[in-house]
C-alpha positions in Angstrom: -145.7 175.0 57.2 -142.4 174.7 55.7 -141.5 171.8 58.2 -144.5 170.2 57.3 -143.1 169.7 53.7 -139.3 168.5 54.6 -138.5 165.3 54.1 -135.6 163.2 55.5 -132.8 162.0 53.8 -132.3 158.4 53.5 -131.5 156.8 57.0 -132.6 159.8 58.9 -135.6 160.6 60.7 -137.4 164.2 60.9 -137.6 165.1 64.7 -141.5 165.0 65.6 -143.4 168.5 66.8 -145.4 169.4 69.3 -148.8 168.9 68.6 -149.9 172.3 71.2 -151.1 174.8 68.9 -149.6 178.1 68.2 -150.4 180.7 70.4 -152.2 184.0 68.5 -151.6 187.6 69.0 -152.7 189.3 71.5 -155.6 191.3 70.2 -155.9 195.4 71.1 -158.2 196.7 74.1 -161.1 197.3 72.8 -162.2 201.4 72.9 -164.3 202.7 75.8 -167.6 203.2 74.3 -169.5 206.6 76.2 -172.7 205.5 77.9 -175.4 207.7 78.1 -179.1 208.7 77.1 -180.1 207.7 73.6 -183.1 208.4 71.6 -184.6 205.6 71.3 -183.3 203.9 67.9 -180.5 205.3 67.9 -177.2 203.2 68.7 -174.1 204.7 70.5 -171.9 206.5 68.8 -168.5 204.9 68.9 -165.5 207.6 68.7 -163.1 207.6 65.3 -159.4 206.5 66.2 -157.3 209.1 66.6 -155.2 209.9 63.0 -151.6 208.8 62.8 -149.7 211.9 62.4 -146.1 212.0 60.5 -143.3 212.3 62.9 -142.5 215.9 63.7 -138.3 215.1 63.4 -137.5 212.9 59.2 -135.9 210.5 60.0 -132.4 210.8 57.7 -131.8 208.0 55.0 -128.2 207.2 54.1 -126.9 208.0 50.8 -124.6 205.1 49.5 -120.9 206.8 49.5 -120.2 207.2 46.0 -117.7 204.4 44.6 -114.1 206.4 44.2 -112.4 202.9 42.9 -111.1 202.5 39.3 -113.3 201.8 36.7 -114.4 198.5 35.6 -113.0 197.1 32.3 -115.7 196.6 29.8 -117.0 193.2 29.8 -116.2 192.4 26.0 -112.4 193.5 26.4 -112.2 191.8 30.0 -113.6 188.4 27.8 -111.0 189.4 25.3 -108.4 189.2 27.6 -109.3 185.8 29.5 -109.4 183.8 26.4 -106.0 185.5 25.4 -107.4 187.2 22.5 -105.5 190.5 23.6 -102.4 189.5 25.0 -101.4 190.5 28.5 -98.0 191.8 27.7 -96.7 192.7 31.1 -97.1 190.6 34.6 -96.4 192.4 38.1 -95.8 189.7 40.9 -96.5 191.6 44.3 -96.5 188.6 46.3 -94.2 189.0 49.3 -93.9 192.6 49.5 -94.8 194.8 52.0 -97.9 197.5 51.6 -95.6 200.7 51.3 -93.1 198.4 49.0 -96.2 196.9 47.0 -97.4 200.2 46.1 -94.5 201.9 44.9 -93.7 199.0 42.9 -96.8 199.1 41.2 -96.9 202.3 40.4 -93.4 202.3 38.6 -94.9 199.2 36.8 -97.6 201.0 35.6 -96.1 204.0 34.6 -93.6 202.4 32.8 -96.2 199.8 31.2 -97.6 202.5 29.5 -94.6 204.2 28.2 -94.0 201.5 26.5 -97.0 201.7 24.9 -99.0 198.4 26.5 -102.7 198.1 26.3 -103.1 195.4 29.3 -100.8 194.3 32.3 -101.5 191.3 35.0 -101.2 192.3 38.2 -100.5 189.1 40.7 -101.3 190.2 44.2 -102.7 187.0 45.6 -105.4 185.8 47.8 -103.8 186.3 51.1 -104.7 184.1 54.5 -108.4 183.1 54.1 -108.8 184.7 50.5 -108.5 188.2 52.8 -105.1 189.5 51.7 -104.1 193.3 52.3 -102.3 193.1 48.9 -105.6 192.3 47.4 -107.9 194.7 49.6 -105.9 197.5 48.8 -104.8 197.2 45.4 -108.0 198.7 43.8 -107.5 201.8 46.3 -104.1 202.5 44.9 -104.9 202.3 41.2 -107.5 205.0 42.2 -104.9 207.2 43.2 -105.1 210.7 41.3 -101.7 210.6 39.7 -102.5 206.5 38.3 -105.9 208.4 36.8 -103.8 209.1 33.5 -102.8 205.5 33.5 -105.3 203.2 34.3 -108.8 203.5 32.4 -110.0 199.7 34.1 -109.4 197.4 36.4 -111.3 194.0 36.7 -110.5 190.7 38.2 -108.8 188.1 36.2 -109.8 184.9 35.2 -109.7 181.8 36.7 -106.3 180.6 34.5 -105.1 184.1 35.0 -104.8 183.9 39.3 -108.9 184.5 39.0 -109.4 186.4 42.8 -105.6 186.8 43.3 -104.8 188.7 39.9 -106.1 191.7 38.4 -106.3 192.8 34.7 -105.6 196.3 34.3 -106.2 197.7 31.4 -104.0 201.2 30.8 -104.5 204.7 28.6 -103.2 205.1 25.4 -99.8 207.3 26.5 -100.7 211.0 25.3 -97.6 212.4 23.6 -96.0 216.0 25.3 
């Protein structure tokens, strides 16, 4: 049906089909019917199919595995901070740098961010080869990290002026005072 409605773009042709008609189903064996004496006027008596029965064994549906990743940044701050309403007053540049490197950078960063009293930081960690970069993959995972829970309250990715897929906005705690 659907290639019956296609039409061909301009200079092409749509390939012709067979005209052999489309074979149906094979249709069940029909059920024995018992032959025997019957009163006269009275038909056969055809047996009732046999009931489908549960299966003995449930069969086990996957839970989805609860998300452990930061949480997102509300969608009016994140706006907020794409149009530069809230300034982004710190940018982290993790291009270059190795996993182990990348991460302890990051985490000094932060901490220090929020001593300091900042509200939202920039983190550039790029797209990687084929928009598949291990910087970017594994980012999210390391703001989740126990110790960062104090620090970050959201993550989200930035806008398309910002880095867009390559950058994050993170947006930190208030720093409680000891």
């Amino acid at each position: 049906m659907v290639a019956a409605t296609v039409r061909a773009r301009p200079g092409r042709t749509v390939p012709k089909l067979p005209a052999e008609p489309i074979p149906s189903p094979p249709q069940p064996a029909a059920m024995p019917v018992k032959v025997g004496k019957t009163k006269p006027g009275k038909t056969p008596a055809v047996p009732a199919p046999a009931p489908i029965l549960p299966s003995p064994v449930p069969i086990p549906v996957p839970k989805p595995a609860p998300y452990h990743g930061p949480n997102r940044i509300e969608p009016r701050r994140k706006q907020r901070l794409a149009r530069e309403r809230d300034p982004i007053t710190a940018r982290l540049d993790l291009h270059g740098l190795g996993q182990d490197q990348a991460r302890r950078v990051l985490e000094d960063f932060l901490v220090r961010a929020q001593a300091d009293g900042l509200r939202a930081v920039l983190v550039i960690t790029g797209k990687g080869f084929l928009g598949d970069g291990i910087l970017r993959r594994r980012t999210p995972d390391w703001l989740s990290a126990p110790h960062l829970r104090s620090i970050v309250a959201g993550v989200s990715e930035a806008h398309r002026r910002h880095g867009g897929e390559g950058a994050l906005y993170i947006a930190l705690k208030k720093r409680q005072n000891p």
